[in-house]
Each structure stands twice: as structure tokens, then as C-alpha cells.
N, C-alpha and C positions, 0 to 999 in steps of 0.2 A: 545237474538236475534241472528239469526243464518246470518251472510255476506258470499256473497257468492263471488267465483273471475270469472271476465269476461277470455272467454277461444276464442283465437281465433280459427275459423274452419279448418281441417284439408286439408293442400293444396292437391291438386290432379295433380299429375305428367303425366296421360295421357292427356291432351291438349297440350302438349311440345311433347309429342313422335307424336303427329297429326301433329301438323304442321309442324316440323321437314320432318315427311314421306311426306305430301302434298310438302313442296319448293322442297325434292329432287327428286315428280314426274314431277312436272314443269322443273324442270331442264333438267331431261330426254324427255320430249316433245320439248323442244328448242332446245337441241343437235340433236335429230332426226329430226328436221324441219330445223336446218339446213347445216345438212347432205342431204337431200333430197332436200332443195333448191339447193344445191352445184353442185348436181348434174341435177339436170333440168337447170343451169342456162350454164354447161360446155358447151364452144365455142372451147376447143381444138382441135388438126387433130386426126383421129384415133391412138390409141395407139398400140404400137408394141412392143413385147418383142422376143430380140435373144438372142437365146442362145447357144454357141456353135456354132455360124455362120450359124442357124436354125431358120428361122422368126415362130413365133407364133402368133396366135392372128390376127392380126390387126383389133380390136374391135373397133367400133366409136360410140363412147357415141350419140353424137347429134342424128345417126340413129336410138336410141331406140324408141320404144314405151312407153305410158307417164309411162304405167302399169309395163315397165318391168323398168324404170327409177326409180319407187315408189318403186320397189323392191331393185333394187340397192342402192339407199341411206339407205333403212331402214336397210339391210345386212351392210351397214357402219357405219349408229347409232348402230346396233348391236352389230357391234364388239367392234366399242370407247365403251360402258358403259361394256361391259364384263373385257377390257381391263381395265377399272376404278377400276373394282373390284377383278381381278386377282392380277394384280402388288402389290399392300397393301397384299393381302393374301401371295403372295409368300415371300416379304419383311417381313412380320409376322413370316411365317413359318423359315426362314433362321436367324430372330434374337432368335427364341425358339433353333432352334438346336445350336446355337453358345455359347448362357448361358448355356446351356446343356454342352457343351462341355467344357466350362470355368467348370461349377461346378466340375462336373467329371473329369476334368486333371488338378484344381489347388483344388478347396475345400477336396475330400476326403484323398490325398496326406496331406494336412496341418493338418485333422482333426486326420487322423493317428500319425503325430507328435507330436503334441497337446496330445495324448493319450500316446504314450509311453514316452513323458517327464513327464505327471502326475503319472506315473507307478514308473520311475528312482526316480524322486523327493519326493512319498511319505512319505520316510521314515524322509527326513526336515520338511515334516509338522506335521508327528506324533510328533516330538521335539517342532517345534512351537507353536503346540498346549499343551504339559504337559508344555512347559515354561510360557502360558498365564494361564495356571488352576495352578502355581504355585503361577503367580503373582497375581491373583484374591483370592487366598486364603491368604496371608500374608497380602492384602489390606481389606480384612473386617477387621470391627471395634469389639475388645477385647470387652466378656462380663467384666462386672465391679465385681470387686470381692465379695462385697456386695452381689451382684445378684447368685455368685457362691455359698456361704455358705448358704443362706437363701432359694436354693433350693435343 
């Protein structure tokens, strides 16, 4: 009679990468929404930037249009989620070049050490080695003399 074994079914990992992707578009519609509230909701006075004792500007949010306001906050949700994903990349890319640079000015320096002490010190382990093939042959067991005549 042939038993057979119960096998459970093979999980499937893309429902995790879905909803994963779906929270972090949610996420990005509430950052953008409210970025764009942020900015239809501004009561500030125009803003004015000098520079060099040069006025620039004097933009005043409240006077936009709602179209050019929908533009503006979306240009500000824009930049936060770029900005999300820049800074991690850049912090990624400056801890690769840092191991890099640990490998290369402490690892191949070591590893060359490591190699010309195995070079020096060969010639102890050539010895350490005929002194362990001397003691493994004094440690086998003598045939029995019986065994020697009778062959």
C-alpha cells in the first residue's frame, strides 16, 4: 500500500510586492494632497527674496489661480518624493564607495602581508609537516611477526 505525504502549496511572494507597491502609491497621493492643500490653504503676505540688497520676486501665493496653485503644490509633492528617493540612493552610493575604499587601503595591503609571511614561513611548515609524516609513521601499529614469516 503506497502512503502518501500531505505537501503544503507553494507560497507566492507577489501579493507582498502588490500591496507593498499599492501602500507606497497611497502614501504618495497623501504627500501630494497635502502639499496641494498646503498650498491652497497659504494666508501668508507675498513672499520676497533679496538678494544682494536686490528684491526679487514678490510672489503672492493667495493671488494664484487655483490651476496655477494645483501646479505649484504638485511641483512640491514632486520634489518631497524625488527628494525621498534621492537621499537613500546618494547615502547608498557614498557607503559603496567608502567599503571600497576600506577594501582597497586596508584589505589588499593585509592580504599582501598574509602572502609574504606564507612565503618567509614556508619553509617551517615544510618541517612541520615531515615531523607529523614522521610521527604518523612510528604511530602505526607493527605487523606481528607471525604475519611476517608466513608471508
Amino acid at each position: 500500500m503506497m502512503n502518501t505525504i500531505p505537501t503544503r502549496p507553494v507560497r507566492r511572494r507577489g501579493r507582498a510586492w502588490l500591496w507593498a507597491f499599492l501602500v507606497l502609491f497611497v502614501l504618495g497621493l497623501v504627500v501630494a494632497a497635502a502639499c496641494i492643500d498646503w498650498v491652497f490653504e497659504w494666508d501668508g503676505g507675498p513672499l520676497r527674496v533679496v538678494f544682494d540688497g536686490v528684491e526679487y520676486g514678490g510672489l503672492d501665493i493667495a493671488s494664484l489661480s487655483d490651476v496655477d496653485k494645483l501646479a505649484l503644490g504638485g511641483g512640491i509633492a514632486l520634489a518631497a518624493l524625488a527628494l525621498l528617493i534621492a537621499v537613500p540612493l546618494v547615502l547608498l552610493v557614498a557607503a559603496a564607495c567608502l567599503a571600497m575604499g576600506l577594501i582597497l587601503g586596508l584589505g589588499i595591503p593585509l592580504l599582501l602581508v598574509a602572502l609574504a609571511a606564507a612565503i618567509v614561513l614556508s619553509p617551517l611548515g615544510l618541517l612541520l609537516m615531515f615531523v607529523v609524516w614522521l610521527w604518523r609513521k612510528s604511530a602505526s601499529p607493527a605487523a606481528p611477526r607471525a604475519a611476517k614469516m608466513a608471508g
